[in-house]
C-alpha positions in Angstrom: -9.6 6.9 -29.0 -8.7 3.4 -30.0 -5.6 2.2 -31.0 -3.7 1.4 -34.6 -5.0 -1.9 -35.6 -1.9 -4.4 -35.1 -0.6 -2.3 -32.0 -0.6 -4.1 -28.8 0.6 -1.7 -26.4 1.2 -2.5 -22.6 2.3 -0.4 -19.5 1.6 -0.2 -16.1 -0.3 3.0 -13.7 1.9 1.6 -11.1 4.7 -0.9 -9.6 7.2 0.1 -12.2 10.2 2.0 -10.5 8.2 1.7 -6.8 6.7 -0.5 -4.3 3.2 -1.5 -4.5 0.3 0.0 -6.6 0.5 -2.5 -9.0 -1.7 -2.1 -12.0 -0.7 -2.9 -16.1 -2.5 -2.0 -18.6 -2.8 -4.0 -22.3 -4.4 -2.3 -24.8 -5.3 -3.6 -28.7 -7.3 -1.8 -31.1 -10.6 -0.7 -29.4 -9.9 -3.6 -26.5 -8.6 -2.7 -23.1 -8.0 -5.1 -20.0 -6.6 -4.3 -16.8 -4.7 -6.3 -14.2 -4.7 -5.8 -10.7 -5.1 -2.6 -8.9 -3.5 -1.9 -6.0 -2.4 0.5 -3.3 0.7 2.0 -1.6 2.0 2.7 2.0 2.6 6.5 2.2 6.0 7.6 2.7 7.2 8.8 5.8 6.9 12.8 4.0 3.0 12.0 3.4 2.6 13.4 6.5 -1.4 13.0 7.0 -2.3 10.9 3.5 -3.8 7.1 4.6 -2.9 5.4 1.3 -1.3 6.4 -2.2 -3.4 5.1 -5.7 -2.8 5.1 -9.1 -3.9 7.9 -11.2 -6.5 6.6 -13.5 -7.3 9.5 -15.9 -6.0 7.3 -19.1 -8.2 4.8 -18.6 -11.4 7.1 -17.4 -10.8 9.1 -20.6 -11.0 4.5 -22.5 -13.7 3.4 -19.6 -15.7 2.3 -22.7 -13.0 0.6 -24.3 -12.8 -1.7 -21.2 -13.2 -5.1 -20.9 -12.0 -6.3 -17.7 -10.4 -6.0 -14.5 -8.1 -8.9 -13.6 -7.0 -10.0 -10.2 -4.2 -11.9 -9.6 -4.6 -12.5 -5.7 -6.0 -10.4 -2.5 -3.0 -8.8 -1.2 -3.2 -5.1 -0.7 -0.6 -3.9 -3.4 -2.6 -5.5 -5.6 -6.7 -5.1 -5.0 -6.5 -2.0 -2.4 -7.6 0.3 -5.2 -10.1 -1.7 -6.6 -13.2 0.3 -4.9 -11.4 3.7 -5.7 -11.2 2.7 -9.5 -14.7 1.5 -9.4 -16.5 4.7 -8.4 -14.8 6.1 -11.3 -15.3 3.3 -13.9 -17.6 1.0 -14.3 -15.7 -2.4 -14.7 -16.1 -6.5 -14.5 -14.1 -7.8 -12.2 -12.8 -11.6 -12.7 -10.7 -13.2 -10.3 -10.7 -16.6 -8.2 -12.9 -17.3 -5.3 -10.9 -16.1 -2.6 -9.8 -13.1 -4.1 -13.3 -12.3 -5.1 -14.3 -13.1 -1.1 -11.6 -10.4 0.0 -12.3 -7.8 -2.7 -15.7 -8.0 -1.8 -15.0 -7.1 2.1 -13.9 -4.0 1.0 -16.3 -3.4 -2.0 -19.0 -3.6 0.5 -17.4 -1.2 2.9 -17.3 1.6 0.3 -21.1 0.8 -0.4 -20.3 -0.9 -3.9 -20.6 -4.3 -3.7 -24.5 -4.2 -4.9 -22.8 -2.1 -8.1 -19.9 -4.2 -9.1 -20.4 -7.1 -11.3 -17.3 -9.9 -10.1 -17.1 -13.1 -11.7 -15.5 -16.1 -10.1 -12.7 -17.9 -12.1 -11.0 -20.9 -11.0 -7.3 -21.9 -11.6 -6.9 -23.3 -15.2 -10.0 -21.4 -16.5 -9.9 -19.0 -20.1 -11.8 -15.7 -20.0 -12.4 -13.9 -23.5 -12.6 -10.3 -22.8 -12.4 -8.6 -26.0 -10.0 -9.8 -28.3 -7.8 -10.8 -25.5 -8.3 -14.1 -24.1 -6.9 -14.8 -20.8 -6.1 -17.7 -19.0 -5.3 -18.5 -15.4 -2.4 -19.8 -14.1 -1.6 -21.7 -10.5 0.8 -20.1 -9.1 2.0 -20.6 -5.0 2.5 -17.1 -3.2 1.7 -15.6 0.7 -2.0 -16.3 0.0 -4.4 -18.6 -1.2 -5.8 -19.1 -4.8 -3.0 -17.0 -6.3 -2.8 -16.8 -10.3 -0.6 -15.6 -13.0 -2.2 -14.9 -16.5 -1.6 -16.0 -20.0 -3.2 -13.5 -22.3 -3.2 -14.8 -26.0 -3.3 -11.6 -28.3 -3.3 -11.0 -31.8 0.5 -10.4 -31.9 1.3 -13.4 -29.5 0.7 -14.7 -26.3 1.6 -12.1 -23.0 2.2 -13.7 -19.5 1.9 -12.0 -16.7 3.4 -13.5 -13.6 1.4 -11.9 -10.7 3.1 -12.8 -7.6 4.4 -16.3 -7.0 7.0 -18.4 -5.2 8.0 -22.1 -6.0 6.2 -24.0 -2.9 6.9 -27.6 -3.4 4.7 -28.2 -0.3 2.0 -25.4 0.1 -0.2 -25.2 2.9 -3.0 -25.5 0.5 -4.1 -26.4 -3.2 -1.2 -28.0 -5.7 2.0 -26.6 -6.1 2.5 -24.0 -8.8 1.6 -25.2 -12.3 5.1 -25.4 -13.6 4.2 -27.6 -16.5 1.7 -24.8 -18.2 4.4 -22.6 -18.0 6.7 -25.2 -20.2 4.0 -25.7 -22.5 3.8 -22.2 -23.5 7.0 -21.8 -23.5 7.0 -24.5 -26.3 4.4 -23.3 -28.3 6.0 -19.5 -27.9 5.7 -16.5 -25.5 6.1 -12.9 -27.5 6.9 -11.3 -23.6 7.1 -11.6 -20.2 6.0 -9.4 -17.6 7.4 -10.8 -14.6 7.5 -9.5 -10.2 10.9 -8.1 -9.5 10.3 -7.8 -5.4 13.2 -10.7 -4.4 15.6 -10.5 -6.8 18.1 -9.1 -5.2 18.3 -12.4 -2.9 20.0 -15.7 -4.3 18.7 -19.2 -4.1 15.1 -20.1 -3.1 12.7 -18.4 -1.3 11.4 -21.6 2.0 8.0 -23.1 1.9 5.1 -21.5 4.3 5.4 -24.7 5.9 8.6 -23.6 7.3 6.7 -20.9 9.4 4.7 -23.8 10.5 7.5 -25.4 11.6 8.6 -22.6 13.5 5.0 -21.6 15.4 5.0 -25.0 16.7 8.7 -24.4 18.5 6.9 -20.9 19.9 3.9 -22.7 21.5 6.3 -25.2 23.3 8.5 -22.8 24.4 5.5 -21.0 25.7 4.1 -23.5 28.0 2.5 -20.3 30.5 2.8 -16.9 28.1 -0.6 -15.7 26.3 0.6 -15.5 23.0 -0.2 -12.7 20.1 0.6 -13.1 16.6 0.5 -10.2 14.6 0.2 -10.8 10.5 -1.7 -9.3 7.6 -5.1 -10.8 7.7 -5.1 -11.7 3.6 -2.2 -14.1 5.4 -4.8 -17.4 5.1 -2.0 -20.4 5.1 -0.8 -19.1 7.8 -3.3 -17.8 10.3 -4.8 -21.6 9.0 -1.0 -23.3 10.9 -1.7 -20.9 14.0 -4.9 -22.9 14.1 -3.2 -25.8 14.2 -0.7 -25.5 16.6 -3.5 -23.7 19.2 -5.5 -26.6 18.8 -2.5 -29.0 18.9 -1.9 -27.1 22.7 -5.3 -26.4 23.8 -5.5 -22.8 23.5 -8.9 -20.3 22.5 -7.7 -17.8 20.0 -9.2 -14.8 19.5 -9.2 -12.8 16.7 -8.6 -9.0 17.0 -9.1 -6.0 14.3 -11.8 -4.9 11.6 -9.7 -6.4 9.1 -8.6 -9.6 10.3 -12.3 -11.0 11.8 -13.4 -9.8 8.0 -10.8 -11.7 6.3 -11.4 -14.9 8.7 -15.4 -14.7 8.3 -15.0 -14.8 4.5 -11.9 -17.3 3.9 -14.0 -19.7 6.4 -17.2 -19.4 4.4 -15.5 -20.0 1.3 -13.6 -22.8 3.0 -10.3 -22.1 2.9 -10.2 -22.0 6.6 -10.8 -24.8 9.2 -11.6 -24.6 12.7 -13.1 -27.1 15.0 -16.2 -25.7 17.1 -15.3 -23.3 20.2 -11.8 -23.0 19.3 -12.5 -19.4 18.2 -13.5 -17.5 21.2 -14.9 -13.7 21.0 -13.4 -10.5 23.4 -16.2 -11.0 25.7 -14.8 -14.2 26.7 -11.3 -13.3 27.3 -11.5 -13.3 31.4 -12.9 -16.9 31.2 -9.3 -18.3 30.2 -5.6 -17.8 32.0 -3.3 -16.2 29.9 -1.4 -20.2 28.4 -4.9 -21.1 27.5 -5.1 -18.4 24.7 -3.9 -16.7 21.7 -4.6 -13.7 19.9 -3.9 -13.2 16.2 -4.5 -9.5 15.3 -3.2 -6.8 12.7 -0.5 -4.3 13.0 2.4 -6.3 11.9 3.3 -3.0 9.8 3.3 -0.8 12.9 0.2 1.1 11.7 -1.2 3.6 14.3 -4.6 2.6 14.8 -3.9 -1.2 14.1 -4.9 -3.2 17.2 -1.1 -4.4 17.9 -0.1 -0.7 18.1 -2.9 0.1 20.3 -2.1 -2.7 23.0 1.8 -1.3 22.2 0.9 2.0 23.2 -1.8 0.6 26.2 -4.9 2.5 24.0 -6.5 -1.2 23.7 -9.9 -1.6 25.7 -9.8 -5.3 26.4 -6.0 -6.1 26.0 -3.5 -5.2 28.6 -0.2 -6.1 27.5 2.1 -7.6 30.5 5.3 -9.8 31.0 3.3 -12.3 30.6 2.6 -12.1 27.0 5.0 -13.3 23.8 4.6 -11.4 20.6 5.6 -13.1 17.2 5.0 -10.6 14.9 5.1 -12.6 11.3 5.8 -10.0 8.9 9.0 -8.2 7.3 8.5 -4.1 7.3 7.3 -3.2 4.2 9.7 -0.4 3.0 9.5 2.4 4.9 7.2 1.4 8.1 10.4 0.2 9.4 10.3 3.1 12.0 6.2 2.7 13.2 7.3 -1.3 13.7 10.8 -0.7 15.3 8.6 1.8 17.4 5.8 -1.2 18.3 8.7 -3.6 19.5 10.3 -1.3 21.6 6.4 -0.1 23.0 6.0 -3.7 23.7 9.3 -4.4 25.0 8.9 -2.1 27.4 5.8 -3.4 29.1 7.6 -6.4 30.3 6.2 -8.7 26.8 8.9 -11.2 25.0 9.0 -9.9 21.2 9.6 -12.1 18.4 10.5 -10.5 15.1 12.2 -11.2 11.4 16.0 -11.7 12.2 15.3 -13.4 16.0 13.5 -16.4 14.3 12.1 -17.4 11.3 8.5 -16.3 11.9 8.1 -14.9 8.7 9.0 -16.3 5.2 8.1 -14.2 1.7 5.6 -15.0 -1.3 8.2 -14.1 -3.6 10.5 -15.5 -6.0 13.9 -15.9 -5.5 17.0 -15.9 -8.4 17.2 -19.6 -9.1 12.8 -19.2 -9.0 12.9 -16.5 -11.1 15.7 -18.0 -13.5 13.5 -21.2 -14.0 10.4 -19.2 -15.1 12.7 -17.7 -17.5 14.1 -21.0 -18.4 10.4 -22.0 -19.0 8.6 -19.3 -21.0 11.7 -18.5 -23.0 10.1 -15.1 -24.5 10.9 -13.2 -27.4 10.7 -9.5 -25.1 10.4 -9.2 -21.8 9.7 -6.3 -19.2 10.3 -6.4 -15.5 7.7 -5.4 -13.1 6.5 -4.8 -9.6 9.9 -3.2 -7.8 12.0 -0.2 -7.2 14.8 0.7 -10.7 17.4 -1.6 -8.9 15.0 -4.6 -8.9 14.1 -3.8 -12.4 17.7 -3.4 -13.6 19.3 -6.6 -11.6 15.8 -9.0 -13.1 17.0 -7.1 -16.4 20.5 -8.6 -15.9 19.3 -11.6 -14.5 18.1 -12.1 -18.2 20.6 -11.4 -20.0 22.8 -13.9 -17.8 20.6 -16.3 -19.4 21.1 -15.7 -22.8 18.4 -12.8 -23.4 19.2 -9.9 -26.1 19.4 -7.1 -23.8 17.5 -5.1 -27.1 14.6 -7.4 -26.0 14.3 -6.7 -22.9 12.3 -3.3 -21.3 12.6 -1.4 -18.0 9.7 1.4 -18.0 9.0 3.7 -15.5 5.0 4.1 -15.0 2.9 5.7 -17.8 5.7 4.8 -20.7 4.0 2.5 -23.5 5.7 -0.6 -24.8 4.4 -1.5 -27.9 4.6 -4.7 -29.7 3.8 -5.5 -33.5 4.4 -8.2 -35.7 7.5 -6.2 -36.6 9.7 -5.8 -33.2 8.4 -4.3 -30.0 9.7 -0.3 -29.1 9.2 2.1 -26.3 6.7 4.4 -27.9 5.2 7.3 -26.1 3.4 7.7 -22.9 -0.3 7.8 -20.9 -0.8 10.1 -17.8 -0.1 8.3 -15.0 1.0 9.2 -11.3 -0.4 8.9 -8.0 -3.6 10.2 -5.9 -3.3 10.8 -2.0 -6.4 9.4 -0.1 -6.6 11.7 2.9 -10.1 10.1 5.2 -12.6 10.8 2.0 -10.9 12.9 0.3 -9.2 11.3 -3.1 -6.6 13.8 -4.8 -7.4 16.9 -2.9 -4.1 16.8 -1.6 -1.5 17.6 -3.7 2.5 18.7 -3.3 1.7 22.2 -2.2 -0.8 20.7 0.8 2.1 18.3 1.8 4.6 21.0 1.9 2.1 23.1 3.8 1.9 20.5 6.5 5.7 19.7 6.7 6.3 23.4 7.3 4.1 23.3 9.6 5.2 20.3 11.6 9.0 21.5 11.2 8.4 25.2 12.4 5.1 25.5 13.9 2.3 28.5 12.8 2.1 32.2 13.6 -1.6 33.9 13.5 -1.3 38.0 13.5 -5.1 39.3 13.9 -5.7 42.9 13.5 -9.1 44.9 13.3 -9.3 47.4 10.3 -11.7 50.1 8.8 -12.0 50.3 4.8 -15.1 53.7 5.6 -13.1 56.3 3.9 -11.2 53.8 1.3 -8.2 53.1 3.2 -6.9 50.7 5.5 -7.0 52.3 9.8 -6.1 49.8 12.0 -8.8 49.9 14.8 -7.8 47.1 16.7 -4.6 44.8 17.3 -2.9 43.6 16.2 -2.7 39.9 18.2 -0.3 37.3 17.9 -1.7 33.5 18.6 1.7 31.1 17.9 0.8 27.4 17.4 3.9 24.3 17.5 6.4 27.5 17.4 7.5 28.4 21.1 5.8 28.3 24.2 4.2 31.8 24.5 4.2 31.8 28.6 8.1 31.6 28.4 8.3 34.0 25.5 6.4 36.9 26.4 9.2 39.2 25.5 9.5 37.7 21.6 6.0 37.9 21.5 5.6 41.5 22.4 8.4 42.3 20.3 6.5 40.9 17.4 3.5 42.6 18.2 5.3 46.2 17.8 7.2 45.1 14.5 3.4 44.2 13.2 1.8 47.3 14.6 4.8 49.3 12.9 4.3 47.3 9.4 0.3 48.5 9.9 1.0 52.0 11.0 3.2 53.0 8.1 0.8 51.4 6.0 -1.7 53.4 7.7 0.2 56.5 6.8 0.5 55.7 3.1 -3.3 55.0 2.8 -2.6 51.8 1.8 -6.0 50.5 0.0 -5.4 47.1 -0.7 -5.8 44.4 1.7 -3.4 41.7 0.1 -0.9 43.8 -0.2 -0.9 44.9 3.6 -1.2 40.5 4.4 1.7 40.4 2.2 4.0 43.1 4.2 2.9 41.9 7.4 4.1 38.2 6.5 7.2 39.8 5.1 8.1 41.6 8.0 7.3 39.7 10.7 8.9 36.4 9.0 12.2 38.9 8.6 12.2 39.6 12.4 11.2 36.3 13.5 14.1 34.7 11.9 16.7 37.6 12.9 15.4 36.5 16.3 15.4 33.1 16.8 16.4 31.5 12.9 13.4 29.5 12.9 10.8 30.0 9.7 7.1 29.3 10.9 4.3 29.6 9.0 2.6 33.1 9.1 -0.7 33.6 8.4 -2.2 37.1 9.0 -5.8 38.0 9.3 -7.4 41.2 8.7 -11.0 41.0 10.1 -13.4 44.8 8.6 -14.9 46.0 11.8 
């Protein structure tokens, strides 16, 4: 279905109103383009669910209409989706060179890397996808080769900040390209889309070289510890200043998890990362070195459970034995809520004898995003006509929101919309007008969506009051239900059945006494004896003990 001539609508399948997900749609006559796609951490009441995407049915139902995905850099919120999206629809993907590298990692892990068609675009470059044409912007951020996008439409030119930070003095490439920004500004910007993620914090957000800085004090404090770094492995800069300093003090580093040896092989091919020969040593070589000679840079800076830091923190690693002494640095903030499975690491650690380093003991970590004064001179810059916060939580949208207006913005022309609700912009004015479905998908192992409120509700009742199984054996022969055998009770996460033999044999009766009367009535249908049994025994269970477990009665035809 394409879209009224002179419409350009925009609106995002996620990071509106939430963290992570991040994916905006803009949409003009019979044109679509898409930019970024990304995933979120599950929340702690996902109990099971590995990662959360966006729903894509709109743009499944358009796949035709489509005309390109854009990438603004390789971080997880913002490409994690990509190979979910592309079994679905068949898309061109155009990013820079190092985003392409990382997307391609996992494109090839899902067996569609032979299948997607990605085009490398480098900083400054103009794509024409459809009627849209879209340029790319430098922009600093956390990572390497990170872009923001100027998309010139028929109703005006749309920029899109990605993710960025002012870094007078990144690690590498040229500071962000502040200039490009002014000149649009000039020439006229009909909206802004523009991250949310720091502006709750004042001032400026330090250079990556700070955490530079700050690795160099930890290796001369460190004169006879083995030291491990954990860090996201899209992290380039500063797994590239860890490097440094190892070489600076003699020391092998080894790299540990799937992820992280992934990212390294590809940013080093593409040469964004520099090591001189045998500084990188592999696990095999580990007992050739005492533990000042080496350090380890691995994954798990989030806490996650089968990360390699986690492993060593709960002594499930193969080759590393965590001791006192080993110093940790983990270089990461929590993401919002893993702020439990981290806490959870440090103390692990802690308690095998290892000196932790985290966020708030020293400055090990610094963010990719823009502060208030950052975020106030992109404003000052662009100077659009509308504008609509993005990528945050309702309070980041609504303090960017009055961040505007302290600036001088009509607070008419400026948008907060929650995921799935349209903006659309004519030559008239610009209105919130209608929506698209929109939502999330749980990815549980391989399956995508198969797990829905009602399966998550399932599994917290069961992890909160445990499972009750009641078998019995029945006869149907002369059209009614006899019990012939039974009926047993089989109790799983509710009580411990050798020190409740007396609960458990009361149940039994109360069961056997739901079946007999049954039995009596010649009670024909089979749900409707499951039903009474649940109902009964769930009464006396909870008159007995005021817990609620899940009941689940069989009735096997003998």
């Amino acid at each position: 279905m394409a879209v009224k001539k002179g419409n350009l609508r925009v609106f995002s399948l996620g990071g509106h109103g939430e963290v992570g997900k991040n994916m905006t749609v803009l949409e003009y006559g019979n044109d679509i383009i898409i930019i970024d796609c990304g995933v979120a951490f599950p929340q702690d009441e996902m109990l099971g669910i590995d990662l959360v995407i966006p729903d894509f049915t709109y743009l499944q139902e358009n796949k035709d209409r489509i005309r390109g995905l854009f990438l603004t850099h390789a971080h997880e919120d913002h490409i994690g989706s990509v190979p979910y999206f592309l079994r679905e629809v068949k898309a061109t993907l155009y990013a820079t060179k190092l985003t392409l590298g990382l997307v391609g990692n996992k494109l090839r892990e899902h067996g569609l890397l032979n299948k997607a068609e990605l085009v490398p675009v480098p900083q400054g470059a103009t794509i024409t996808a459809g009627c849209f044409k879209v340029e790319f912007l430098r922009v600093n951020h956390s990572i390497a080769d990170a872009v923001a996008f100027a998309i010139t439409t028929p109703v005006g030119v749309v920029v899109h900040s990605g993710d960025f930070k002012v870094d007078f003095t990144p690690i590498q490439g040229e500071i962000m390209d502040l200039q490009r920004f002014g000149e649009l500004g000039r020439k006229g910007v009909k909206l802004l889309l523009c991250e949310s993620t720091n502006v709750l914090y004042s001032g400026y957000t330090l250079s990556e070289r700070t955490v530079g800085n700050m690795f160099q004090r930890v290796f001369e404090e460190s004169p006879t510890q083995r030291l491990i770094v954990a860090m996201f492995s899209s992290h380039i800069d500063r797994i590239q200043q860890v490097l440094n300093s190892a070489v600076q003090h003699r020391r092998k580093v080894l790299f540990l998890g799937r992820s992280m040896v992934n990212a390294v092989k590809t940013a080093t091919e593409l040469g964004y990362l520099t090591a001189p020969t045998g500084l990188i040593i592999e696990v095999s070589e580990l007992r050739n070195y005492t533990p000042n000679q080496l350090v380890i840079i691995t994954t798990g800076s989030q806490g996650e459970p089968m990360a390699a830091l986690s492993r060593m923190a709960a002594s499930d690693h193969r080759q590393i034995t965590i001791s006192s002494t080993d110093k940790v640095v983990i270089s990461a903030s929590p993401i919002p809520g893993n702020e439990k499975l981290v806490s959870r690491v440090i103390n692990d650690l802690m308690s095998q004898g290892a000196d932790v380093i985290y966020e708030g003991l020293m400055d090990v970590h610094v963010s990719g995003h823009a502060k208030q004064e950052e975020l106030k001179l992109i404003h000052a810059l662009v100077r659009p006509e509308y504008f609509m916060p993005i990528h945050g939580e309702f309070r980041h949208l609504k303090h960017h929101k009055d961040l505007a207006i302290s600036m001088g913005m009509a607070k008419e022309n400026i948008f907060i919309a929650d995921i799935g609700e349209v903006l659309e912009i004519t030559g008239k004015g610009a209105k919130m007008n209608g929506t698209v479905p929109s939502g999330q998908l749980l990815v549980d192992g391989l399956g995508i969506g198969d797990v829905g409120n009602v399966v998550l509700r399932d599994r917290k009742h069961l992890s909160e009051d445990g499972l009750i199984i009641v078998a019995a054996g029945i006869s149907m022969q002369d059209g009614y239900c006899q019990i012939i055998s039974g009926p047993e009770i089989i109790s799983r996460g509710f009580i411990f059945v050798r020190e409740s033999g007396d609960l458990i044999e009361s149940a039994k009766n109360k069961v056997a006494e739901t079946l007999f009367e049954l039995e009596q009535k010649n009670t024909a249908d089979r749900q409707l004896i499951r039903n009474r049994v649940k109902d009964d025994l769930r009464e006396f269970i909870w008159q007995s003990t005021k817990r609620n477990p899940m009941i689940f009665p069989i009735l096997v035809e003998l």
